[in-house]
MIKERO-370225 format. One record per residue: x, y, z of N, C-alpha, C in turn; residue in three letters. Coordinates in steps of 0.1 Angstrom, whole numbers, padded with zeros to 4 digits, always signed. Example, Ala and Ser with C-alpha at 12.3 -4.5 7.8 and 13.67 -1.06 7.14 Angstrom:
+0132-0057+0078+0123-0045+0078+0132-0033+0078ALA
+0128-0022+0071+0137-0011+0071+0129+0000+0079SER
//
This chain:
+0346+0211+2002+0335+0212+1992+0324+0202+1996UNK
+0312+0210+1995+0298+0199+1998+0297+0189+1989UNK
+0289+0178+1995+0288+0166+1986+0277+0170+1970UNK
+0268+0178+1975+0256+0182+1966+0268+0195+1954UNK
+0276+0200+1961+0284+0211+1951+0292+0198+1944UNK
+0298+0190+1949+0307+0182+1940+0300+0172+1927UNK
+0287+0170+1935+0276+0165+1926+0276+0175+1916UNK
+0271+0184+1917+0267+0194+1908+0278+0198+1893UNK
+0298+0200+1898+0303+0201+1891+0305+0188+1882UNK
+0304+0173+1890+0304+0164+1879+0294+0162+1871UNK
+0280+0166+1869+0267+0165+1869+0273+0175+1857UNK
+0277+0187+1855+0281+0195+1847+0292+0189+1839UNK
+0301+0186+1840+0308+0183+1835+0302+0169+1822UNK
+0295+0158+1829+0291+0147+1821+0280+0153+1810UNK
+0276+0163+1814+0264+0167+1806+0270+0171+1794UNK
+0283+0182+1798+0290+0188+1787+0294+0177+1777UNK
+0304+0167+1781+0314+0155+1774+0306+0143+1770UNK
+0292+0139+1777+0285+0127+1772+0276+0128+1764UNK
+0279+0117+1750+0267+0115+1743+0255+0111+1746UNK
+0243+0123+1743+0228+0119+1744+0229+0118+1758UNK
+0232+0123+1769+0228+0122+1787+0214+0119+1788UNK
+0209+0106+1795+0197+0106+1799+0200+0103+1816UNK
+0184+0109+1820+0187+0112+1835+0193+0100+1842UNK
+0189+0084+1833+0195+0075+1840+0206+0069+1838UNK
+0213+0073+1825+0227+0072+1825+0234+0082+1837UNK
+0231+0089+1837+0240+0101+1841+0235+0098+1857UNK
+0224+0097+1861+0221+0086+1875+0235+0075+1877UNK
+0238+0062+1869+0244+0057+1870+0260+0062+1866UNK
+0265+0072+1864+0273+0073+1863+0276+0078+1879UNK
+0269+0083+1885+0269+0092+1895+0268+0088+1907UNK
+0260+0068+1905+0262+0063+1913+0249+0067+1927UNK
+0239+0078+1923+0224+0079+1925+0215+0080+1924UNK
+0202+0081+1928+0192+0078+1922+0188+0084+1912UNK
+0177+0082+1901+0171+0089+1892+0165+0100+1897UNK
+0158+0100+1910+0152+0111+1918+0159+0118+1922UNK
+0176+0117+1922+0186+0124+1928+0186+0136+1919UNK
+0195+0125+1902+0194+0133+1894+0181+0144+1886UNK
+0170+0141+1890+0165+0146+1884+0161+0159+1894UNK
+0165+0161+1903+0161+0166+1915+0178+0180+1914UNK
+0187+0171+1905+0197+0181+1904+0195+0192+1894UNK
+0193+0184+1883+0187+0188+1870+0178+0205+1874UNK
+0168+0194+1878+0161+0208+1882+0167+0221+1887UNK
+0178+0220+1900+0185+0228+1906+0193+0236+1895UNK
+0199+0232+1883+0209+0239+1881+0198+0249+1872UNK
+0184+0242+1869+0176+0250+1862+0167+0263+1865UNK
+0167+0258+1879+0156+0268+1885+0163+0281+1897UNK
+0174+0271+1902+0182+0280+1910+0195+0286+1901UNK
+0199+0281+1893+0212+0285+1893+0212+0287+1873UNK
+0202+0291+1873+0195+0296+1856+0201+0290+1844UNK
+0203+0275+1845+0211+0270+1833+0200+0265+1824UNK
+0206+0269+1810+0198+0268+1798+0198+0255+1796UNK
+0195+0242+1807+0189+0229+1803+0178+0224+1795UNK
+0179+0215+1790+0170+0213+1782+0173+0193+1773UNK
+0162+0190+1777+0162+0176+1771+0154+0172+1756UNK
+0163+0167+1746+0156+0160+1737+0157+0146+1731UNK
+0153+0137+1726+0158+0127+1722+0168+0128+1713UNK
+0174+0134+1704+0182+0135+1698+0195+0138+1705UNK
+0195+0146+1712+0204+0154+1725+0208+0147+1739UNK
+0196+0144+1741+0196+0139+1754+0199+0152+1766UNK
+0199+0150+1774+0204+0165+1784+0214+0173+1780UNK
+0215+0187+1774+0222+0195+1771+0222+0210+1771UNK
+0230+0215+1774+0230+0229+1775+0224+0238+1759UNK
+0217+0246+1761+0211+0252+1749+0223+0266+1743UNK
+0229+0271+1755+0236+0282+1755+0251+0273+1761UNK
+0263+0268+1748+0275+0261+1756+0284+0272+1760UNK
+0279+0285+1760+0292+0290+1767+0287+0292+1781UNK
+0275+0291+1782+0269+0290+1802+0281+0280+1807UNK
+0280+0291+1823+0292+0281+1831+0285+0280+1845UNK
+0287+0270+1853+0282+0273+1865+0295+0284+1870UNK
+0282+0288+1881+0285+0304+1893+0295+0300+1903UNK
+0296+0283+1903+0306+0283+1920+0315+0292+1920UNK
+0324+0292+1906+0338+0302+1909+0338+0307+1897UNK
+0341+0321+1902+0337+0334+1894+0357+0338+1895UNK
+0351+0330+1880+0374+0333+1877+0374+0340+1864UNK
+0379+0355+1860+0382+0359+1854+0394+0357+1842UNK
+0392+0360+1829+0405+0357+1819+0415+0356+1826UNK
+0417+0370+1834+0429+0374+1835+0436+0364+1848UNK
+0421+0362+1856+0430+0352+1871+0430+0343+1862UNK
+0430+0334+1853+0429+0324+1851+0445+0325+1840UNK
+0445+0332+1833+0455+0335+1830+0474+0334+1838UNK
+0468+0345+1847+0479+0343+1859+0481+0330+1863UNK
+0469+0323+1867+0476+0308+1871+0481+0301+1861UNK
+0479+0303+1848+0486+0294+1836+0501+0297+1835UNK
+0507+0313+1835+0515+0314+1842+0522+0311+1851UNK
+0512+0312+1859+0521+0305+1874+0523+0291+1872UNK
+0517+0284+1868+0518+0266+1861+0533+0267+1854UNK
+0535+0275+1845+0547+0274+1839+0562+0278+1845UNK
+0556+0291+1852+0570+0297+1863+0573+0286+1869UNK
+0562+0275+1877+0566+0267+1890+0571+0253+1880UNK
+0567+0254+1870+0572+0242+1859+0585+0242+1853UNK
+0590+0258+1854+0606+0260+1850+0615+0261+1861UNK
+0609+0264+1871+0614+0265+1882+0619+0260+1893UNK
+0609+0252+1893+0610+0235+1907+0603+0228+1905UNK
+0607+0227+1891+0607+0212+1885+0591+0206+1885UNK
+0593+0191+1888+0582+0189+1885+0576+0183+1904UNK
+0581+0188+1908+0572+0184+1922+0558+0191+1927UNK
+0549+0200+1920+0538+0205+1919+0531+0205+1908UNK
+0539+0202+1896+0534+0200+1880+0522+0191+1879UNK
+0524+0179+1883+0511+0175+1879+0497+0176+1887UNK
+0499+0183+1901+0483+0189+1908+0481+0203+1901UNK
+0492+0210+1899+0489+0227+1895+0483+0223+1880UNK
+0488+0216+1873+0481+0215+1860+0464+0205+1854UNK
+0466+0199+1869+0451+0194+1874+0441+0203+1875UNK
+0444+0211+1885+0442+0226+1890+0436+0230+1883UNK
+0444+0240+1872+0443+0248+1862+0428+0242+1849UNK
+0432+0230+1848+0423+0224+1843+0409+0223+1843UNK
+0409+0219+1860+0389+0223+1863+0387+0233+1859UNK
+0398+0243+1865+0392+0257+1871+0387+0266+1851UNK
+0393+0257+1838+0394+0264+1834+0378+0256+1824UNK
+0373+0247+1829+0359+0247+1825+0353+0260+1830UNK
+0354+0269+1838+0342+0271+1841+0341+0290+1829UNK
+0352+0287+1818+0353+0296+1810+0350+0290+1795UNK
+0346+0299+1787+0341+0292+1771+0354+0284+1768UNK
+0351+0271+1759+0361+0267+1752+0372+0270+1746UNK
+0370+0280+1735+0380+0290+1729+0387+0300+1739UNK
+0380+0305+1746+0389+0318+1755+0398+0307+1763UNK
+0396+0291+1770+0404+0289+1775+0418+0281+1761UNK
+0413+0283+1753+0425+0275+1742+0437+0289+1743UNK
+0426+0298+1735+0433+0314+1736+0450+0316+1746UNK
+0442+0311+1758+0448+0315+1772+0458+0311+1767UNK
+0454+0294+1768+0468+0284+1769+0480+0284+1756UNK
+0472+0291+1745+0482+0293+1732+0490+0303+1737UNK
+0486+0313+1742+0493+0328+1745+0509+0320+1753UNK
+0503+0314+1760+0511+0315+1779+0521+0304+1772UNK
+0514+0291+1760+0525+0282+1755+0537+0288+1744UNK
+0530+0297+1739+0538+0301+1724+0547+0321+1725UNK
+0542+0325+1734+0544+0340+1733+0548+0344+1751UNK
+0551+0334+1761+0559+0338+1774+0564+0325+1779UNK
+0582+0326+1777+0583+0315+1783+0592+0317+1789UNK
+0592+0308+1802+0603+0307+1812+0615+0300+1814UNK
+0628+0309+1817+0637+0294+1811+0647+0297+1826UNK
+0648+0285+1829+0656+0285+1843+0672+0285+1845UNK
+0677+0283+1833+0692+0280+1832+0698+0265+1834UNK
+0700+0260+1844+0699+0251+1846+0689+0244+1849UNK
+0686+0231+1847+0677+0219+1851+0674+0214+1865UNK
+0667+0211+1876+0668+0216+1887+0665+0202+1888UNK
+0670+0193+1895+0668+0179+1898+0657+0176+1912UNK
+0647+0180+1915+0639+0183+1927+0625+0173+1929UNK
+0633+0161+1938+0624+0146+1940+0612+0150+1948UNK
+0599+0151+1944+0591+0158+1949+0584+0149+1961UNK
+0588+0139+1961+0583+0132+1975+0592+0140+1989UNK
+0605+0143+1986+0610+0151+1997+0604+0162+1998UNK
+0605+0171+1986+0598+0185+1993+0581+0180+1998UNK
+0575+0174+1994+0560+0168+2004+0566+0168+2016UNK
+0576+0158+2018+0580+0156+2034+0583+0169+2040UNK
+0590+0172+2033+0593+0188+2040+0583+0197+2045UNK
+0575+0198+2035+0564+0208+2039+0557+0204+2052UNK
+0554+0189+2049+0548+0186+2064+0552+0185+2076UNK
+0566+0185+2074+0576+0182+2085+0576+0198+2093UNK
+0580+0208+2081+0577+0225+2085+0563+0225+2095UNK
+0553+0228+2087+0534+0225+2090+0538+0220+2104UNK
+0539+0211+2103+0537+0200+2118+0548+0199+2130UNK
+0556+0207+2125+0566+0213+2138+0576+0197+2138UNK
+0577+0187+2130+0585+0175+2133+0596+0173+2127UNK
+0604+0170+2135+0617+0168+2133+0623+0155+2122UNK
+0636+0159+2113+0635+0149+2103+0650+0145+2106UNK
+0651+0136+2099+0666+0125+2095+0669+0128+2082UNK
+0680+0132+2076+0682+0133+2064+0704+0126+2065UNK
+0700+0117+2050+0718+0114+2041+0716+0126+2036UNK
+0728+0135+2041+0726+0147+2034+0744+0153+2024UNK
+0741+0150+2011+0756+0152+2003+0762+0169+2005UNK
+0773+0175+2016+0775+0183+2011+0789+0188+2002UNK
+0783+0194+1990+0791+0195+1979+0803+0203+1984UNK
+0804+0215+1993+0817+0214+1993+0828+0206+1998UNK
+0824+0195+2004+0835+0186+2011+0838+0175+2006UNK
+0824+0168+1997+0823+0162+1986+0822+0148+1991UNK
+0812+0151+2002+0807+0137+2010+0796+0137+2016UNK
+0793+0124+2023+0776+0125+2027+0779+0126+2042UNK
+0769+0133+2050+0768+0129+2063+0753+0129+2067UNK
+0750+0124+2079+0736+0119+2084+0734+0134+2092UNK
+0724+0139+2089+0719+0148+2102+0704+0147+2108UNK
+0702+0151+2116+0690+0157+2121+0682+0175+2122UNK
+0677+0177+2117+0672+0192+2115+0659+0190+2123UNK
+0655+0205+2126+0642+0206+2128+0640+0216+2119UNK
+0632+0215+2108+0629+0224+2097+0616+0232+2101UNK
+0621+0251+2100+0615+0263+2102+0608+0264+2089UNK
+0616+0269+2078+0612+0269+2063+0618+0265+2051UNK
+0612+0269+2038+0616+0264+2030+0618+0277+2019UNK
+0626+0275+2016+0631+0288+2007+0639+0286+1993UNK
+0635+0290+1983+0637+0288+1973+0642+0300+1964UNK
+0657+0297+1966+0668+0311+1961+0668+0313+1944UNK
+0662+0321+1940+0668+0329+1927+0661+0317+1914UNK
+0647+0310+1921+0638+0299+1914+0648+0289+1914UNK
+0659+0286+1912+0663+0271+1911+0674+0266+1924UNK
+0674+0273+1933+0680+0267+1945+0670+0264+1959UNK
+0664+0250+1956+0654+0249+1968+0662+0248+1982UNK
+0663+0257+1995+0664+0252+2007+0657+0248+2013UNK
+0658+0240+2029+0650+0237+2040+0661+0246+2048UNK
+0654+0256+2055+0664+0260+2069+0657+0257+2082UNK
+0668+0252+2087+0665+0247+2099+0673+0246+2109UNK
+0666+0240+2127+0680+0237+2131+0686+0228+2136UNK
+0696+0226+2131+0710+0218+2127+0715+0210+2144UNK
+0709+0198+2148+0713+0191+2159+0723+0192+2161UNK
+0733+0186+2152+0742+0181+2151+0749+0196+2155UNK
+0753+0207+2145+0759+0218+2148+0755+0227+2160UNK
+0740+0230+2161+0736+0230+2172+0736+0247+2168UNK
+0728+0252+2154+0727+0264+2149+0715+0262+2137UNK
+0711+0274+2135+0707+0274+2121+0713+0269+2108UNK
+0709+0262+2102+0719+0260+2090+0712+0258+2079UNK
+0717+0260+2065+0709+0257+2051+0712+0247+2048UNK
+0701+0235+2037+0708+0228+2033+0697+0227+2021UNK
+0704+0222+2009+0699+0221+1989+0690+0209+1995UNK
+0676+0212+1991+0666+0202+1989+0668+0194+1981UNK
+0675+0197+1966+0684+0186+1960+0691+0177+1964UNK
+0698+0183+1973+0710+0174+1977+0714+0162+1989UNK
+0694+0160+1994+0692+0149+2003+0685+0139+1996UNK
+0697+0133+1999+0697+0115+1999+0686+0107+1999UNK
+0685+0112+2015+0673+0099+2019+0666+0109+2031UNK
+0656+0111+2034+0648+0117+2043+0639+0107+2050UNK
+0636+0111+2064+0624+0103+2071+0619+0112+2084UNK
+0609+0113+2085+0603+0121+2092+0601+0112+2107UNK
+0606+0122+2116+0606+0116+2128+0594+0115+2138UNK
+0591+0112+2149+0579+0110+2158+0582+0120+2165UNK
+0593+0125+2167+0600+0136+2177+0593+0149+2171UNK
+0588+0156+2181+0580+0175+2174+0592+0183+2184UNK
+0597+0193+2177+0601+0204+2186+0593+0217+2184UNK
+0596+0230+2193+0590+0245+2194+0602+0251+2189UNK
+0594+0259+2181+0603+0270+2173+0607+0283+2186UNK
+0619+0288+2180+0623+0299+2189+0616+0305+2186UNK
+0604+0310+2198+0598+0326+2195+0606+0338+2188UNK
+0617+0341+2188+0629+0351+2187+0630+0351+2166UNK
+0624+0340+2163+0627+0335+2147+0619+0342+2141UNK
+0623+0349+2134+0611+0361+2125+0621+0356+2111UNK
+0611+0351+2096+0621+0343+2087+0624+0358+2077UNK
+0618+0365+2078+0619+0382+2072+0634+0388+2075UNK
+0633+0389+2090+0644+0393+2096+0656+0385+2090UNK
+0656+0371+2092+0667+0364+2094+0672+0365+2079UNK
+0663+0362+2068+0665+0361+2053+0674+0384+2047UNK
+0667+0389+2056+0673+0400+2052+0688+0404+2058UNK
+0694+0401+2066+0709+0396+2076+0719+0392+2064UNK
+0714+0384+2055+0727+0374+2051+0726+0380+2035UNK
+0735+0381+2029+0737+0385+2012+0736+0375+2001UNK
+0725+0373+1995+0721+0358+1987+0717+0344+2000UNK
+0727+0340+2001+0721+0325+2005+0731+0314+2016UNK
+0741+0324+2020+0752+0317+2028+0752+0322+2039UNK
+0749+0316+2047+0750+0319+2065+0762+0317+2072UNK
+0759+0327+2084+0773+0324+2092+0785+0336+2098UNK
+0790+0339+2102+0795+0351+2108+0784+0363+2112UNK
+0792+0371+2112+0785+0384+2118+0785+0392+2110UNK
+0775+0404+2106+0774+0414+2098+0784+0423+2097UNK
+0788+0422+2089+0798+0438+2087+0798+0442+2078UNK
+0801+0459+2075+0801+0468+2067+0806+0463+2052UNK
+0805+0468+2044+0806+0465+2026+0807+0477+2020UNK
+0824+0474+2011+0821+0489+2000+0829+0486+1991UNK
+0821+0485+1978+0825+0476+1966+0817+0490+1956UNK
+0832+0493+1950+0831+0504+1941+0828+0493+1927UNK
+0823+0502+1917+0816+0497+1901+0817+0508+1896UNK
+0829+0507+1885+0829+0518+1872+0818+0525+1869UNK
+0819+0536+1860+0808+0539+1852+0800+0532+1841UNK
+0815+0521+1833+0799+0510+1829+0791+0500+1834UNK
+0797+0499+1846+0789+0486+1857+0780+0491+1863UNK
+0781+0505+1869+0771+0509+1875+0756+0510+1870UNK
+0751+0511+1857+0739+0510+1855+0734+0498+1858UNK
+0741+0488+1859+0735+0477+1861+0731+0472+1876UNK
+0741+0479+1885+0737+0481+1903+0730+0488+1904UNK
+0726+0498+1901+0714+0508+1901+0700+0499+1898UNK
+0695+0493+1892+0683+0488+1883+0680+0479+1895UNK
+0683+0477+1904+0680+0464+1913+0684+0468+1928UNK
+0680+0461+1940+0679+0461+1954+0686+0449+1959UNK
+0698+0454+1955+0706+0438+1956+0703+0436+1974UNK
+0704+0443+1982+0702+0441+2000+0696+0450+2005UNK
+0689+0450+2019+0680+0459+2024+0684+0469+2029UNK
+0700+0463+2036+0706+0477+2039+0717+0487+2032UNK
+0708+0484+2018+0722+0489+2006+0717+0503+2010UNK
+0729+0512+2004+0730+0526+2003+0745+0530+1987UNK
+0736+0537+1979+0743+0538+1969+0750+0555+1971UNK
+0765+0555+1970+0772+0565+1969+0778+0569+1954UNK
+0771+0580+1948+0774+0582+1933+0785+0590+1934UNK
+0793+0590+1927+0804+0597+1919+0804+0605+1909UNK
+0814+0618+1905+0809+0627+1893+0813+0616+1882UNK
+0824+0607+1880+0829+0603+1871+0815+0591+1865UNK
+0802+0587+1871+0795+0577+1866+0795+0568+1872UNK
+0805+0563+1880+0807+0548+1888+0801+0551+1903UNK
+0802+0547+1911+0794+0544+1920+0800+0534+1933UNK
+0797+0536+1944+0800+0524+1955+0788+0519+1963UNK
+0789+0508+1962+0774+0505+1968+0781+0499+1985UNK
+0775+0504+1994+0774+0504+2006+0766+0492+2012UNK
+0765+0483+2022+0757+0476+2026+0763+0466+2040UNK
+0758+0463+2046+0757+0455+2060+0753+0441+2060UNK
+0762+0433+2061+0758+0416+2056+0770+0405+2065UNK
+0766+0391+2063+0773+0385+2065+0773+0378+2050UNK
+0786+0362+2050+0781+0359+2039+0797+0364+2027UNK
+0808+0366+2031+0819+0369+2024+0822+0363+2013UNK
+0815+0349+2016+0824+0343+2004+0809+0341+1990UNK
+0800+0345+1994+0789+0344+1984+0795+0361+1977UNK
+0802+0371+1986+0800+0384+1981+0809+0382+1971UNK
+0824+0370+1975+0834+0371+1963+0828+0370+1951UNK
+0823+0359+1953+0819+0359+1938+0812+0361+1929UNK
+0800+0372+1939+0792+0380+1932+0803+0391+1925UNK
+0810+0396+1933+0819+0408+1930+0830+0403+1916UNK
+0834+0392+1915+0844+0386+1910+0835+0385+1893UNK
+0819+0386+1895+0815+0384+1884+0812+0394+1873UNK
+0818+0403+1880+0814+0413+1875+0832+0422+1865UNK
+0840+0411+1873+0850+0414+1863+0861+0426+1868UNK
+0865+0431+1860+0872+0449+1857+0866+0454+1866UNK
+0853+0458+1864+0844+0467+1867+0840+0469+1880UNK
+0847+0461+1891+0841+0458+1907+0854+0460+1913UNK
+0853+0468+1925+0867+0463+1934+0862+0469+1945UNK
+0866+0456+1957+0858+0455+1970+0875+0470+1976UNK
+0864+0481+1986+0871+0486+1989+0873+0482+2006UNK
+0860+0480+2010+0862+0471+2028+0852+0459+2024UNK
+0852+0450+2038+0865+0450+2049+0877+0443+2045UNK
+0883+0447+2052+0902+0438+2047+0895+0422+2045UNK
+0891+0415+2052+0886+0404+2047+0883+0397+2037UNK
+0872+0406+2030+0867+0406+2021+0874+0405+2004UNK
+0883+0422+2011+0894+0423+2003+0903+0414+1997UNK
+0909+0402+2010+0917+0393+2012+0913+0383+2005UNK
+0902+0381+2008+0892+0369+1994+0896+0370+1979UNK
+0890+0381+1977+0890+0382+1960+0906+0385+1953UNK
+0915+0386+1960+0928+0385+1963+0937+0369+1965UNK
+0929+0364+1970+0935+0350+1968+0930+0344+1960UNK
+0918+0348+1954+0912+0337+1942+0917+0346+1928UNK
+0917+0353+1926+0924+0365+1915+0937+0360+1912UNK
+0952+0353+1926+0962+0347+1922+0960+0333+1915UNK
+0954+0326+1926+0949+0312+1921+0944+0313+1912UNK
+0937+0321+1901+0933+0319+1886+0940+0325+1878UNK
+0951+0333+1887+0964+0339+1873+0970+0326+1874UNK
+0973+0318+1885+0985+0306+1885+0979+0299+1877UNK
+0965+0291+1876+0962+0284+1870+0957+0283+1855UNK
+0953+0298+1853+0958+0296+1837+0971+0297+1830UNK
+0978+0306+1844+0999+0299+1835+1002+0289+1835UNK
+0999+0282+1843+1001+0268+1840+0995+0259+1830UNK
+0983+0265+1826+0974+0258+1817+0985+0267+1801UNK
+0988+0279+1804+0993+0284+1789+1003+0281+1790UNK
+1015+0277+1799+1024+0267+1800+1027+0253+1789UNK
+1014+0245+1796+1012+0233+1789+1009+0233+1774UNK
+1002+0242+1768+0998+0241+1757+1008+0250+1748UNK
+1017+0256+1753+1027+0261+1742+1036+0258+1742UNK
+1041+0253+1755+1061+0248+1756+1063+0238+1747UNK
//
């Protein structure tokens, strides 16, 4: 932004909010000359058609308050969307953008009458709200680091807790992207020194981060489209193989309504139910998608797969007998 444009919106802004503006208050607010301001004055008058006008009672004031300056020509509706988008990214990931997006939103929404921007904000507070399920714990000084670390091709140090083993270890990544599963699961994917692969890891769940002096080159071969459409939700690792997980006739409307994978293919049935077909890696994210679904799901390939929801299906018969065990003997 030019220095004379930045002039201009604060120059607008004081005129709107200050009592009685005279050219030398509003000079000294602005920190230049009276011949500056008066030299602006004129500009917003003669170039850019604002209903200025000075009286002693008033001091510099707009004659018509719903005039707006022309720099940015933002519609209800774009302005709207962003008040939305303020609240999606506010239920979503937390507060590590919350207070620039709602900065943001703020200028942008002078440049609309008073009341249409109250309007907006009543609608978007009282009549659409976003609710994330759980609370997403996301220290926004890391995701900063991240982004820059992505951006700038540099390699990072991260204490990194992982929850299934239920310990910390130290790694080195060189972070590709940043990916943020189903609004409340932030990743960095990257690659993994230490393992010496691509690997994911929960933006939540680093410790301590520091950005290194070290830059590496991305594999030309890395397309993040391709790679994100390969795996089934958010777990990497093996090789793709075939999937065929039948759903009743009352489950199936609900596999229908959505594109659970890229390479799904739905096989209908006369009876209503349905097999959904697909190519993935990622077995144990499928168990217990499949497992959530209860009755209504049963993986028909691969044996693998099969074998999964088969060993956790025993292990939760054993462990509620033993739980209905205890409470009745």
């Amino acid at each position: 932004m030019s220095r004379h444009l930045e002039r201009l919106l604060e120059l607008d802004h004081l005129i709107r909010s200050s009592q009685r503006p005279t050219s030398q208050t509003l000079a000294d607010c602005l920190e230049v000359s009276d011949r500056t301001i008066r030299n602006d004055l004129a500009f917003l008058r003669d170039r850019l058609s604002a209903p200025l006008k000075y009286s002693k009672t008033q001091g510099w004031h707009y004659t018509d308050p719903h005039w707006r300056l022309p720099s940015i020509a933002l519609s209800q509706g774009e302005l709207f969307a962003l008040i939305l988008g303020a609240r999606m990214l506010e239920a979503y990931a937390g507060s590590a953008y919350e207070p620039e997006l709602r900065s943001s939103i703020e200028q942008l929404s002078q440049r609309l009458p008073e009341q249409t921007w109250i309007n907006l904000q009543q609608l978007a507070d009282e009549r659409i709200i976003f609710r994330s399920g759980a609370v997403l714990n996301l220290n926004p000084e890391t995701w900063t680091q991240l982004i820059s670390a992505c951006q700038n091709n540099q390699s990072v140090w991260m204490r990194y807790f992982a929850a299934t083993r239920n310990q910390e270890s130290e790694r080195i990544i060189d972070p590709y992207l940043l990916h943020i599963y189903r609004g409340t699961n932030p990743y960095v994917i990257g690659f993994c020194q230490k393992r010496q692969e691509m690997r994911w890891f929960r933006v939540d769940r680093i410790k301590a981060l520091r950005i290194l002096d070290q830059t590496f080159v991305r594999d030309p071969n890395f397309d993040p489209k391709t790679y994100l459409n390969q795996i089934f939700q958010h777990e990497v690792g093996g090789f793709p193989v075939a999937i065929a997980i039948w759903f009743d006739a009352a489950t199936a409307p609900f596999i229908r309504e959505r594109r659970w994978h890229i390479t799904q293919d739905i096989e209908e049935h006369p009876d209503g139910s349905l097999t959904l077909h697909l190519v993935t890696s990622g077995l144990n994210d499928l168990k217990r998608w499949v497992l959530g679904y209860g009755k209504g799901a049963k993986v028909k390939k691969p044996p693998e797969l099969v074998a999964l929801v088969k060993a956790e299906l025993e292990g939760m018969i054993q462990h509620y007998d033993l739980l209905g065990g205890s409470d009745y003997e």
